[in-house]
N, C-alpha and C positions, 0 to 999 in steps of 0.2 A: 504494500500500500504506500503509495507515492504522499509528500506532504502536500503537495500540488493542490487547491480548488481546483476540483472540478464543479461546483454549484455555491452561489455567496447569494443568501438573500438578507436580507435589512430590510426590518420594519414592513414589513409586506402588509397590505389590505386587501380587501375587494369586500365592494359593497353592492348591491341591487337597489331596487325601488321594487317594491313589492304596494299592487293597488287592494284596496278594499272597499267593498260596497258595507255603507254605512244602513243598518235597521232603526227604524222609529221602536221609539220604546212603545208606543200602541201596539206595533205590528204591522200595520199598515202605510199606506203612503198617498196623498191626495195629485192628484193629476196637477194640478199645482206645483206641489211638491217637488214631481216628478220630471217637469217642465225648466221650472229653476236649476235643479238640481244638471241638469244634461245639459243647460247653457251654461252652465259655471264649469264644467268638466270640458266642455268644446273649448272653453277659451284660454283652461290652464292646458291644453295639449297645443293648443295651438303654440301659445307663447315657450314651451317646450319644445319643441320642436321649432320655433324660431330660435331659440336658444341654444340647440344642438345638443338637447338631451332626450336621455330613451322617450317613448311616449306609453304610458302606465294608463291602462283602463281600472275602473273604479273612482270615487269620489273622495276616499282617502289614502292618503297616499304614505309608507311607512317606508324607511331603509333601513334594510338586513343586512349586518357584517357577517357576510360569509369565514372571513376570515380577518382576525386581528391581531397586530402587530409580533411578525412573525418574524424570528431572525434564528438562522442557522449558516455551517459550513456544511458541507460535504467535500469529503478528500477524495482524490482519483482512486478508483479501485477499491471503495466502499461498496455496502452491500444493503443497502439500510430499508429498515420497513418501517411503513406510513401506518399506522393505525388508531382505531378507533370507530366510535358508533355510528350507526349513518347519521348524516347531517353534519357528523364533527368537524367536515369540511378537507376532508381528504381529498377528494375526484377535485375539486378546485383549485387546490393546490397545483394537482398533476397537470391540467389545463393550464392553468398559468407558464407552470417551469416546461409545457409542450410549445407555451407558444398560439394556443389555441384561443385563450381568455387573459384579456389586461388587465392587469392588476386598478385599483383604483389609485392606491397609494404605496410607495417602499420602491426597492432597486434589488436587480436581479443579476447578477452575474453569472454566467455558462461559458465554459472552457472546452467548447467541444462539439462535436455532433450529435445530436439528440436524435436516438428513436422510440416512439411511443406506441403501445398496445393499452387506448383504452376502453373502449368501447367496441361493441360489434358491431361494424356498417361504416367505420371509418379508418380512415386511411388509404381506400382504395377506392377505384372507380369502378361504380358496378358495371356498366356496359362492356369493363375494359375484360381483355382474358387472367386466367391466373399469370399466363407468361407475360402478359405486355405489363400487367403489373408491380412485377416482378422488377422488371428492366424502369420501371417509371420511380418508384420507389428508391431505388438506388441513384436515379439520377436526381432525384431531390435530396438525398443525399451528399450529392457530392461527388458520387464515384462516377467511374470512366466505364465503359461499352464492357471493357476491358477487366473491368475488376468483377463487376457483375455475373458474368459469363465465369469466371473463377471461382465463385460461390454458388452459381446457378444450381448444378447437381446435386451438391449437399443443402441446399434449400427445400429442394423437392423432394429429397428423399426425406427428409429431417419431417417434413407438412405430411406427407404420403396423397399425394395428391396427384400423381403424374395422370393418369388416365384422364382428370379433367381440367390438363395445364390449359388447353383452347379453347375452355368455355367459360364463358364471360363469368363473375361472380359474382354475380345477380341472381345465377343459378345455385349458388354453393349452399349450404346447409348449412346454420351455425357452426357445427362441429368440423366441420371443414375450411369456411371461413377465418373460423379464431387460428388453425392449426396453422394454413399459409401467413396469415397474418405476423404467428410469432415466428414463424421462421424465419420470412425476412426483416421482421426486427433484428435477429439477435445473431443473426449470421450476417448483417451487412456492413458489418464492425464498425457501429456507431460506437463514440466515447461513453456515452451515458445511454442505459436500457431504464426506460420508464414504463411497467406496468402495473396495472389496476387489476382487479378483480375477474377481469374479463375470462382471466380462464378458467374459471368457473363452471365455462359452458365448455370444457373437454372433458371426454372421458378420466379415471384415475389415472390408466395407465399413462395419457398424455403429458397429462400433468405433472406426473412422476419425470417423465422425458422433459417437460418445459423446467424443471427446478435444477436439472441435474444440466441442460445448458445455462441458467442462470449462474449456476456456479462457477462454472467456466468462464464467461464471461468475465466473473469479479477476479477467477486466479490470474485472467490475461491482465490483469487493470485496469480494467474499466468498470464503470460507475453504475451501479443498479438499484433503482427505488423501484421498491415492488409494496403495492396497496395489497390487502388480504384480510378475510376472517377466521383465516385457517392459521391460528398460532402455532401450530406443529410445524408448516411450513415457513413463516415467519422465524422461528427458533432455529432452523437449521439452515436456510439460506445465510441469514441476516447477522451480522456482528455489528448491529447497532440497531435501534427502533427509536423513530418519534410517535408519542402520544399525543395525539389532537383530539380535543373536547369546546366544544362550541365554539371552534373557531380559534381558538389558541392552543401554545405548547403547554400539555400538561408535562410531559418529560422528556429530557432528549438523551440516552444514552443506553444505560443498558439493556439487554436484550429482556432476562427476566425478569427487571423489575417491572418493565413497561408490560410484559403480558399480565404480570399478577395484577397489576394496578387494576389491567381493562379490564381483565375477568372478574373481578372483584366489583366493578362498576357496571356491570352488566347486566342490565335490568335489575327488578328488586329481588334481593337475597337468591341470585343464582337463576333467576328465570325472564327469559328472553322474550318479548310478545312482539309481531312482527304486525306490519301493516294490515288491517282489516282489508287492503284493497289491491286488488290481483288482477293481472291479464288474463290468470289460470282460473276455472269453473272447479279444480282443486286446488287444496294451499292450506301451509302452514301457519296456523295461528298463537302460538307459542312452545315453548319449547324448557325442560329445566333438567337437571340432574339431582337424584333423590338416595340421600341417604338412608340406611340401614334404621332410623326416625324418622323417615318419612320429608329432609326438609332439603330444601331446593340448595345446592350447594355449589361452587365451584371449585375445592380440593377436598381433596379425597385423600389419605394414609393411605401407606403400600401395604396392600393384602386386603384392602378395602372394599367388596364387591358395591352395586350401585344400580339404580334404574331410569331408564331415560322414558320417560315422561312428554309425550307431544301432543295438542291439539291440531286438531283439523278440521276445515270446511268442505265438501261438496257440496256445490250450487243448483247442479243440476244431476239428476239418476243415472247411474252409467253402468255397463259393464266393463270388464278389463283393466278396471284402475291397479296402478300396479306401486306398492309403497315400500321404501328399502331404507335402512339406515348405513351407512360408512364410518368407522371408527378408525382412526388416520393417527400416526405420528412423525412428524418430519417431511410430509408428502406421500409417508407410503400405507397403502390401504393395511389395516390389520384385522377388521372383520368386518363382512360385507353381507347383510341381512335382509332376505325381502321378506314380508308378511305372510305368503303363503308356501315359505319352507317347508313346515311341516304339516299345516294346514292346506293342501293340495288343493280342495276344495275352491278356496279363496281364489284363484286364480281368474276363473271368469264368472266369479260369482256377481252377483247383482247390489247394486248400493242404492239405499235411496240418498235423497239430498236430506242437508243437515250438519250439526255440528256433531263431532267422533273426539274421543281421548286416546291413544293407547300406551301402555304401558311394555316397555320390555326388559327383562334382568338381564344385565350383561356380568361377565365374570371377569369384570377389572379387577380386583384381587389379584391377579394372574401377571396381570404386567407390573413391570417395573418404574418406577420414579421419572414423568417429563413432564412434559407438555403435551394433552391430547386434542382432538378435536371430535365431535361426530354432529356430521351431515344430516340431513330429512332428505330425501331425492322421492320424485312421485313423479306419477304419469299415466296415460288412459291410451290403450293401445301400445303403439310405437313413436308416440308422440311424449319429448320429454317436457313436465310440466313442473322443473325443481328451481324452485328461489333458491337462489345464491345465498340469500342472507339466515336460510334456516341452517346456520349450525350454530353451536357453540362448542369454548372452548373450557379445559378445566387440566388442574392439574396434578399429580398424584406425587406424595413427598413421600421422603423416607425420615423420618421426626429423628431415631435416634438407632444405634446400633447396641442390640442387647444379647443377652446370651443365647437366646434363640436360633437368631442370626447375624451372628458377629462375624461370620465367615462372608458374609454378602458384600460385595465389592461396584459401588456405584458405577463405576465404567466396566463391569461384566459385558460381554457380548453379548446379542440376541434380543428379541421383541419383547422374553417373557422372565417374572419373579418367578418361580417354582421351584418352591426347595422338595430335594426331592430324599426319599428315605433308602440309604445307606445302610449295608451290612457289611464289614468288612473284617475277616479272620486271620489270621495266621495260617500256612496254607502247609 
């Protein structure tokens, strides 16, 4: 890791104008009212807009600090994770140091070439092919015909995509989309690799693939902020995390203090409640981790078993809903559960709409001391229907070493605790 900035920001802002339609304490509103009211809003847009600022519908008008007074380094060949709850104003951050959105107020300094993976549907032109993309990207980059064509192969191979290099991505499928997407991010040997959540929308195994070139990345030296809810992956890519909470640094440095912080602030006493509002006709509506009392927790003692506890909506009657849980540490999946494992039945069985709880015992007992995470993933057919934002994280400590297991060695190898019973004689 080089001393070098690679990223200086000072005092950083950004603010919005967010409109509001104001309610009569009656409840109603007299045409009158209503008359007045649309002439006075025509003439503060106008005068805004002669003024050369945004133009804000509603009749009252509020400014939201996305984010405030923000100051950080970043050294070349950092690894650093962005985290926090939604709204903490992480994705705005990544828009700004992309280039994407202007700051309102602060100074920004970049030493480097910037690639960004934040969103799905941008960065690329959908009329365009995966290949012409390819070569377009690069060239806004920087690179030569020359350099591109150098990387090209292990782009494609890296995305798995060759079969549909010549058809526009327009066509692609998120899961295909996000995959070309990061690969010419992080194979086009930009200085600084900016990602967000976005891969979310890949399968594990990809994912597993995208952490294990991020890391490569940070040993070349260069600079990697990666946004996430998956503290497992946060903990093992990252040798440093910023905490953001309403828009400012709650902490900037070490790795676990910053997850214990979040997970500890994570909803009330351990339980996570997600948006009432969904694109999906399924969906996650909270979510918590439940101790051997029954109470919502985010660590857990080693040898500690535990039950993960989720609500959920269906809006509308379906067959084929298919619901799975993911228990992950460091990226890598370690138990992968769907609903009708043992329950065969369940498979195309019939749901009305409604709100469901379920409960499932997992046998964390079993593992050893980190950082975990576990996902909700859901879907009706072969259409996937999983919010990125249903997981949490929690953590599993080992308090103290006693005669029990005094033999237990925190950097043991392997996924799992299991002491196991021992006969050994004289032979």
């Amino acid at each position: 890791m080089s001393d070098t900035a690679a990223i200086s920001v000072s005092n950083l802002g950004k603010s919005y104008l967010v409109g509001h339609q104001s309610v009569s304490s009656e409840g109603y509103t007299s045409l009158r009212d209503v008359m007045a009211k649309n002439t006075k809003n025509l003439f503060r847009k106008t005068y805004d807009m002669l003024q050369g600022r945004p133009i804000v519908d509603g009749d009252e008008v509020e400014e939201f600090w996305a984010l405030k007074n923000i100051d950080f380094e970043i050294k070349q060949g950092d690894r650093v994770g962005i985290i926090g709850r939604n709204g903490a104003g992480k994705s705005t951050l990544l828009k700004i140091l992309s280039r994407i959105t202007e700051p309102t107020k602060g100074r920004i300094s970049i030493n480097g070439r910037v690639a960004s993976l934040l969103e799905v549907g941008t960065g690329f032109h959908p009329e365009l092919t995966g290949r012409e993309n390819i070569f377009l990207n690069g060239a806004i980059l920087g690179m030569s015909q020359r350099e591109i064509r150098r990387k090209f192969d292990e782009i494609v191979d890296f995305a798995e995509v060759e079969k549909f290099l010549d058809t526009p991505v327009k066509r692609y499928s998120s899961g295909m989309y996000v995959r070309l997407a990061f690969a010419v991010a992080a194979h086009l040997e930009p200085e600084i690799l900016i990602v967000d959540e976005v891969l979310a929308v890949g399968d594990a195994r990809f994912q597993k693939k995208c952490m294990g070139r991020m890391e490569e990345v940070g040993k070349e030296g260069r600079t990697v902020l990666f946004v996430s809810h998956n503290m497992g992956a946060i903990s093992e890519l990252c040798n440093r995390a910023i905490l953001l909470g309403d828009g400012q640094i709650l902490l900037d440095g070490n790795i676990n203090e910053a997850i214990s912080r979040y997970s500890e602030a994570e909803g009330a006493a351990g339980t996570i409640t997600l948006s009432k509002k969904s694109k999906y006709p399924i969906y996650v509506t909270h979510m918590r981790l439940l101790d051997s009392l029954n109470k919502a927790v985010t660590k857990l003692s080693l040898g500690e078993d535990a039950i993960l506890e989720f609500g959920f909506n269906i809006d509308h009657p379906s067959t084929g809903i298919s619901i799975a849980i993911l228990l992950s540490r460091a990226g890598t999946p370690l138990i992968y559960s769907h609903d009708n494992d043992i329950h065969s039945e369940l498979l195309d069985a019939y749901r009305e709409s409604g709100s469901y709880v379920a409960q499932i015992k997992l046998p964390l007992g079993k593992f050893k001391e980190g950082n975990y995470t576990l996902e909700v993933q859901m879907g009706v057919g072969a259409t996937n229907m999983t919010d990125k934002d249903a997981v949490i994280s929690f953590l599993i400590e080992n308090h103290e070493i006693n005669t029990q297991n005094k033999g237990y060695r925190i950097d043991r190898p392997g996924q799992l605790y299991w002491p196991l019973d021992w006969d050994i004689k004289s032979s």
